[in-house]
C-alpha positions in Angstrom: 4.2 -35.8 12.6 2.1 -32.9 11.4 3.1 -30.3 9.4 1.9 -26.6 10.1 0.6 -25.1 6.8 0.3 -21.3 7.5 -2.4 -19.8 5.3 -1.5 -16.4 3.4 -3.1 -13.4 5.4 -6.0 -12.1 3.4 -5.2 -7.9 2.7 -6.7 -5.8 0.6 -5.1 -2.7 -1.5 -6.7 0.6 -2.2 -4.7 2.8 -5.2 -6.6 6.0 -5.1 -6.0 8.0 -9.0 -6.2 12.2 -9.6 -6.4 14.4 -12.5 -6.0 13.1 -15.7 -3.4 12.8 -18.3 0.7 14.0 -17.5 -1.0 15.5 -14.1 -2.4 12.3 -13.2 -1.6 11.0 -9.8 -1.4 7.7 -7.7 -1.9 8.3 -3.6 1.0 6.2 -1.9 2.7 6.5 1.6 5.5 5.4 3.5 5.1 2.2 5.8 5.7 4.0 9.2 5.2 1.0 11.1 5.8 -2.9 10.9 7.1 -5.4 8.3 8.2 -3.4 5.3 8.5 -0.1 7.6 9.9 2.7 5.6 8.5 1.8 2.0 6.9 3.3 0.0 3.6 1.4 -0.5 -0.3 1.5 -1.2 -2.8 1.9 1.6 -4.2 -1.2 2.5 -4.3 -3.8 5.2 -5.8 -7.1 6.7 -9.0 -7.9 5.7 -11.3 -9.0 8.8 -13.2 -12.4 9.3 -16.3 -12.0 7.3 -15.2 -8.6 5.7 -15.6 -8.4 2.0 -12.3 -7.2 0.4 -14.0 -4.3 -1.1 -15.4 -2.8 2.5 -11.7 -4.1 3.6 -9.8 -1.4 1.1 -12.1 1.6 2.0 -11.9 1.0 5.6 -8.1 0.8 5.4 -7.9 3.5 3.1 -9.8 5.7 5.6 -7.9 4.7 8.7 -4.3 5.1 7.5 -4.7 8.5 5.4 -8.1 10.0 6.0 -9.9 9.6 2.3 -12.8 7.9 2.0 -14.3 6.1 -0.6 -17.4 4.3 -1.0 -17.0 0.8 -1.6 -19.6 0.5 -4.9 -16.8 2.9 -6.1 -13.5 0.6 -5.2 -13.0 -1.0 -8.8 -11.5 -4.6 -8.2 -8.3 -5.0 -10.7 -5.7 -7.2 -9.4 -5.4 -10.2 -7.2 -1.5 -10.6 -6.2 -0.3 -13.5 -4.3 3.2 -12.7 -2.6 5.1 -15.6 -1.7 8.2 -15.5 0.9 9.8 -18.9 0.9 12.2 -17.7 3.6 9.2 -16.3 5.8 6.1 -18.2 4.6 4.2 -16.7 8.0 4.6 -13.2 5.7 2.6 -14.9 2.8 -0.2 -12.8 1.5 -3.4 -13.2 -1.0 -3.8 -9.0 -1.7 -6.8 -8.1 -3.7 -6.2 -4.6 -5.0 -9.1 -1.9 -5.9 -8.5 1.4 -7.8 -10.7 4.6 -7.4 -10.7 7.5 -9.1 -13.7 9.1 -6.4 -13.1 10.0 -3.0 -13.8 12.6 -0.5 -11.8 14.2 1.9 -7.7 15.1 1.8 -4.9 12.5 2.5 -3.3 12.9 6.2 -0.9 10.7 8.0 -1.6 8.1 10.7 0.5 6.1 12.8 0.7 3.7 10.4 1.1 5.6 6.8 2.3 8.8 5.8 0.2 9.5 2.6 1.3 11.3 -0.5 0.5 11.9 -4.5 3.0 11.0 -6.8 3.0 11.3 -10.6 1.9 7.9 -12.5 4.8 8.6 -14.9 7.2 9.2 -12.1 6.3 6.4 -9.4 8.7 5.9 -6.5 9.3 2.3 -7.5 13.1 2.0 -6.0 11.5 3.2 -2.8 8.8 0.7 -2.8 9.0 -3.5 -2.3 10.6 -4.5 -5.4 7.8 -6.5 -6.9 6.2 -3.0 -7.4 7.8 -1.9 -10.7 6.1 -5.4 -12.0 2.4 -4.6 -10.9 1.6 -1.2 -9.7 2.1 0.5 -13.4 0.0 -2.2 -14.7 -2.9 -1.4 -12.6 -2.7 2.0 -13.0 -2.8 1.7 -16.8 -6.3 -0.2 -16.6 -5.1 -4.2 -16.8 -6.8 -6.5 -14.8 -4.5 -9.6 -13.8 -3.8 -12.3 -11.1 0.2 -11.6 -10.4 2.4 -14.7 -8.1 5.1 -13.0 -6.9 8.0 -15.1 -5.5 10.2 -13.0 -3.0 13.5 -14.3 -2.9 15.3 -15.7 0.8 16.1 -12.0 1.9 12.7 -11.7 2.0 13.4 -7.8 0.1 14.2 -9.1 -3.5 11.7 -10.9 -5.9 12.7 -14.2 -7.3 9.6 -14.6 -10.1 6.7 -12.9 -10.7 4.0 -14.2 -12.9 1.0 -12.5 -14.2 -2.0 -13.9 -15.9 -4.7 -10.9 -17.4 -7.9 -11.6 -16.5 
């Protein structure tokens, strides 16, 4: 009898910063689309079969708000690997960039409806709730590997870990 081992799906995360200081900013959206639909989350998505993650975040970052970024810019701070026991086909490896250079202004998609929010006023309780653990982190200039276990509603998180690189 086999058993069938679903690997994570490789994604990539781009967290575009503005301005500096109390008007510093952090471009998210909200999830118009799909699992997680109606959080508040960073632009990102799968990363292709032989697509570096880098090239991954700026393409994604392009297609679901418009900005674009070149990818010698997208500065490599996090790896996260989400875990949901309950729904291990939603498992995911997420490699997560930060820029502070871009050109062009955010606009929606069918997938993400972009917006800047203030890094000292992030919409964590609209967001997945592993968010609150990782995204200020990132923002603030650590670099990490983060486990995040999502508990069996598949919503809530169980553990997170995080080991600074």
């Amino acid at each position: 009898m086999s058993v069938d081992k679903t690997q994570p799906q490789p994604v990539a995360l781009m967290l575009v910063l503005r301005g500096q200081g109390e008007t510093r900013q952090v471009l998210l959206g909200r999830k118009l689309t799909g699992f997680g639909t109606g959080n508040m989350v960073a632009p990102g998505g799968k990363i292709e079969p032989g697509e570096q993650a880098a090239s991954a975040a700026v393409r994604e970052l392009e297609e679901e708000t418009s900005l674009r970024v070149a990818a010698e810019c997208a500065d490599h701070r996090a790896t996260i690997l989400f875990r949901f026991p309950a729904r291990p086909a939603s498992d995911m490896d997420c490699q997560v960039f930060l820029a502070t250079s871009y050109d062009g202004e955010p606009a929606a998609s069918g997938e993400l409806e972009p917006h800047w929010y203030p890094v000292a006023d992030l919409p964590v309780e609209q967001m997945w709730q592993d968010a609150e653990h990782w995204l200020p982190r990132i923002i603030g200039g650590e670099m990490f590997t983060a486990t995040v276990i999502m508990a069996q509603d598949n919503l809530g998180v169980t553990t997170v870990r995080i080991s600074s690189w």
